[in-house]
N, C-alpha and C positions, 0 to 999 in steps of 0.2 A: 205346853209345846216347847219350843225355844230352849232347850236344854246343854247346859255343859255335860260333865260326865255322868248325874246319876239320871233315874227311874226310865223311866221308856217311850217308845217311838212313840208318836200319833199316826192312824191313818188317814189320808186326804177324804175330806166328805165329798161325798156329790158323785155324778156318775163319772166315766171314761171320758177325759177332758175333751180328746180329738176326735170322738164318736158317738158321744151322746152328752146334750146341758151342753148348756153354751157359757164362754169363757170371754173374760174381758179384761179390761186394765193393761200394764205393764210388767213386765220383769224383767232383770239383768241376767246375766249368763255371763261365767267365768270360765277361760278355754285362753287355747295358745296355736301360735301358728297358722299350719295347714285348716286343722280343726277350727279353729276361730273364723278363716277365711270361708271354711263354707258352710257351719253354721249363720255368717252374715247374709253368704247370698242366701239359702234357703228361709231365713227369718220371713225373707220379705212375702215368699209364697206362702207363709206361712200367715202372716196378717192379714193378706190379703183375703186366705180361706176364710180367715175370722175377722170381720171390720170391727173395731173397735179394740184392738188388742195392739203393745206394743211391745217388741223382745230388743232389747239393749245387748247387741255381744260386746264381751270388753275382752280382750287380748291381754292378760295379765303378765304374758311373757311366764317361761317354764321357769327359769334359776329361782325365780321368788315367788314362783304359786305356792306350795307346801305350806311354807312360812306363813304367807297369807288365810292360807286357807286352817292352818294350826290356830294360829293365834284366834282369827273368828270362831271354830269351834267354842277354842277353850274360855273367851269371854262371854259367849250368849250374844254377841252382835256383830254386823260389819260385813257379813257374807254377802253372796246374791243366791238369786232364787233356785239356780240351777250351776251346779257345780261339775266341772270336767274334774276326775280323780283317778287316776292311773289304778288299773286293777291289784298292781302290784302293794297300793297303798292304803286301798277300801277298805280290807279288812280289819288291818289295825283302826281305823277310824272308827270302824262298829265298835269292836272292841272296846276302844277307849271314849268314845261319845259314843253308848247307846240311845241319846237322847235326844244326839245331836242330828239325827234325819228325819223323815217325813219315813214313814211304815209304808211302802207302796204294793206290798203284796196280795193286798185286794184287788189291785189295778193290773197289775205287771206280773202276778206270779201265772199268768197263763201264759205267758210268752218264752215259759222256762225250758221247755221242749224243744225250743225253735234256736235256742244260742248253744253254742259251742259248751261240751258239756265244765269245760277249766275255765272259762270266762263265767259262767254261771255261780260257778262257787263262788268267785272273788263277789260278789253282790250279795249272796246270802250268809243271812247269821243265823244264830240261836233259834229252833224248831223252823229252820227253811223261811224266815220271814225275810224279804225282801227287801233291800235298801236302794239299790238301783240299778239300772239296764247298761248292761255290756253295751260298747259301741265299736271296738274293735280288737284285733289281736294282733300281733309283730313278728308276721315271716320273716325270717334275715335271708340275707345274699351281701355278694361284696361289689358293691361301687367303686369304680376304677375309671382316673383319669385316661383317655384312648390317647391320647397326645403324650403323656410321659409312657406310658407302655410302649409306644411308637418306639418315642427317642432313645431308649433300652434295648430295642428288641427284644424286648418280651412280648409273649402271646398271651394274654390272661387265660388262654384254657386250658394253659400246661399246670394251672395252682389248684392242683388237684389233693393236696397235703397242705398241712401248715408249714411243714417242712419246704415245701415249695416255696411259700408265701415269703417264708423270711427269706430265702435264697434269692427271688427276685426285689426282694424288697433293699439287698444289700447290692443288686445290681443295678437296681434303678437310682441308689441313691447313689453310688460312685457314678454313671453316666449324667444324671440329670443334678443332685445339690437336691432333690426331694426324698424328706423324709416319706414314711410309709405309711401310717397313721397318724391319728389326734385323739390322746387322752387327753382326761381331767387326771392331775394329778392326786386328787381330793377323793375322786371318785371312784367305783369300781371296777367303771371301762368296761372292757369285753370280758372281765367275769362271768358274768352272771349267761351271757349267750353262750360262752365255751362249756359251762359246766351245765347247761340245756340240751348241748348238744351231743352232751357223754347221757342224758338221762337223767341228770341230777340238777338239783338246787341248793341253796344255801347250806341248809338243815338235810338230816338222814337221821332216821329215827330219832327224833326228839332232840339232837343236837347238832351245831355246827359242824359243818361237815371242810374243814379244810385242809384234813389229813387221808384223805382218801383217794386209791389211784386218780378218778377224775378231776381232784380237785389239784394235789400235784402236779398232771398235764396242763393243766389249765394255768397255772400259775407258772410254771416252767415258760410256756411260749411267752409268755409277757412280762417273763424277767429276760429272757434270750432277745425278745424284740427291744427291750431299753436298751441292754448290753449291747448289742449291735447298732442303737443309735440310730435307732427305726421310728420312735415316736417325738412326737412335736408335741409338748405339755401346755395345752391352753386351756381357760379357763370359762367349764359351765356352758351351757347352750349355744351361747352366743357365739364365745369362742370357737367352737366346734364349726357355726354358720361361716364367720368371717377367715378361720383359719384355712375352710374348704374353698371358699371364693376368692382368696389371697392363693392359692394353689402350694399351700405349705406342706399339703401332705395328698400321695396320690391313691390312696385308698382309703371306705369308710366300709368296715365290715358294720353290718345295721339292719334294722327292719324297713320293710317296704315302704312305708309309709315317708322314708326319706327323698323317694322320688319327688313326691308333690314339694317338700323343702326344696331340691335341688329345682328344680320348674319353677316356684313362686321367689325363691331369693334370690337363684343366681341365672335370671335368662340369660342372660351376656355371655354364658357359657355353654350354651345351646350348642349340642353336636359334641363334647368333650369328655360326655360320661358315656357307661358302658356299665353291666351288670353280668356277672357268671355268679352260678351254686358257691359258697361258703366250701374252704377248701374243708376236710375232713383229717380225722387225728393220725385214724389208721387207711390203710389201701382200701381196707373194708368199714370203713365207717360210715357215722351217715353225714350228708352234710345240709342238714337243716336245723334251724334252731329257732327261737322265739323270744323277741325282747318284748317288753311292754304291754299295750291295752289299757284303751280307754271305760271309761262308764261314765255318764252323766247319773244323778244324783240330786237331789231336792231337798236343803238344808232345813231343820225345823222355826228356822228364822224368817225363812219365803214366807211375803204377806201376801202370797198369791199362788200357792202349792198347787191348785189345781191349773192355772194355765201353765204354770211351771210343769207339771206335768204333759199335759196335752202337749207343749212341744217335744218334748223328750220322745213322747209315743211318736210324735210322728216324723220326726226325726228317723228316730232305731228300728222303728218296726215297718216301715212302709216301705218294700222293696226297690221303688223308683226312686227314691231321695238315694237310699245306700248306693245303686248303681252310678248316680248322679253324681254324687263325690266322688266316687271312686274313678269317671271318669272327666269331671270337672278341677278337681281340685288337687289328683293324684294322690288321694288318701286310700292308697295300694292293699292295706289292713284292713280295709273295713270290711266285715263278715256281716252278711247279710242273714234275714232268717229265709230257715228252707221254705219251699213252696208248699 
């Protein structure tokens, strides 16, 4: 079991942890944020279904999950039993540690019907075997401080272009001293949502794609927005949290799932946010796009793979927990399975 890069997965013995065989002991769970928060409260319904079991959520905080979560990979120790992994990131994980997860496609591969069919890939590898259960996916929209749009006279429903966006965003900063966003300057920022929202990603046929009309656009507005002196450069998650509760910057174009952040970090600011559609390239474009998504996961290090399991299942797949976050916690992405 317990594998760095080579030979292959195991599958968990026993039956369907949260529906049939009964499950005991402890596990740990590595998560962030929103998600941390209401996997904690859920944990407890959770033990409760099953006395004798304990689930440990640890908030490892986002800027240094990967890291963490790399390094236990690649030495065979140190993980926990059930791991949050951005869909964006599972694959290479497969890829590079086939060894390094629990095989759950005995258990999970009937739930493959039931998830979004891009959420689905990012969990499967080689012949469709299963590594772990989508948990959610990242609508974008744009968050918008209502008190600096006030003090502007701006209406947020006239940023119906990017074009718009930077126009207000050069009005709101000469009226109010606020900038418009908050990158990372390290990071890729609103890449990767702009070029989602022409239909593309990174890659186009087998290579990097960052000479192609969409990716030009894409790079255009977020050189035009520095140029302009529209972005506040702070650093990583956190940054991103405190820059937005310091009121450094009055928009966060992002996935829905930022609601529940904006609720759980910054109540104090209750009443000051606002949300309209993601402005679009062209008159005719579209304006939707998709950052992120989570999957939980069960590392081949879990000394306890099958309740590590059984939470995961009932977590992802039990329609009342989904709606429950979604209206608990304001984790706005969670995709629930169909009925």
């Amino acid at each position: 079991m317990g594998g760095a890069s080579g030979g292959e997965a195991r599958d968990i013995d026993g039956r369907q942890g949260d529906e049939g065989g009964e499950v005991s002991g402890r596990i740990t769970v590595w998560s962030w944020d929103v998600a941390a928060k209401a996997m904690k409260r859920l944990a407890r319904t959770f033990e409760e279904r099953h006395p004798g079991t304990t689930v440990d959520i640890v908030d490892i905080g986002y800027d240094n999950a990967y890291d963490k979560i790399t390094v236990g990979l690649r030495g065979g120790s140190g993980l926990a039993d059930v791991l949050t992994v951005e869909g964006s990131h599972m694959p290479r994980y497969m890829g590079n540690f086939p060894s390094g997860f629990y095989d759950l496609t005995s258990l999970g591969g009937r739930y493959g019907g039931d998830f979004d069919r891009a959420a689905w890939r990012t969990v499967t590898g080689k012949d469709s075997a299963v590594f772990a259960l989508p948990w959610d996916i990242g609508p974008c929209a744009l968050y918008y401080r209502t008190d600096h749009f006030r003090a502007a006279g701006v209406d947020p429903r006239s940023l119906l272009t990017w074009d718009d966006y930077v126009a207000a965003g050069v009005r709101i900063k000469k009226a109010t001293g606020r900038k418009l966003l908050i990158m990372d300057s390290t990071d890729a920022g609103i890449l990767p949502m702009l070029l989602q929202q022409q239909g593309q990603a990174y890659f186009k046929g087998g290579r990097v794609a960052v000479d192609t009309p969409e990716a030009v656009r894409a790079l255009t507005l977020m050189k035009t927005l520095h140029d302009q002196g529209l972005v506040d450069y702070e650093k990583g998650w956190d940054g991103l949290v405190t820059g937005t509760k310091e009121g450094k910057a009055t928009t966060t174009p992002t996935a829905a799932w930022w609601t529940g952040t904006l609720t759980d970090e910054m109540p104090e600011l209750k009443g000051r946010f606002g949300v309209v559609p993601l402005p679009r390239f062209t008159p005719a474009g579209t304006r939707t796009s998709n950052i992120g998504g989570s999957t939980l996961c069960v590392p081949a290090q879990s000394k306890n793979p099958r309740l590590a399991w059984a939470f995961i299942q009932f977590l992802l797949t039990d329609k009342a927990n989904q709606v429950s976050m979604l209206k608990r916690e304001g984790t706005a992405a969670l995709r629930r399975p169909h009925d």
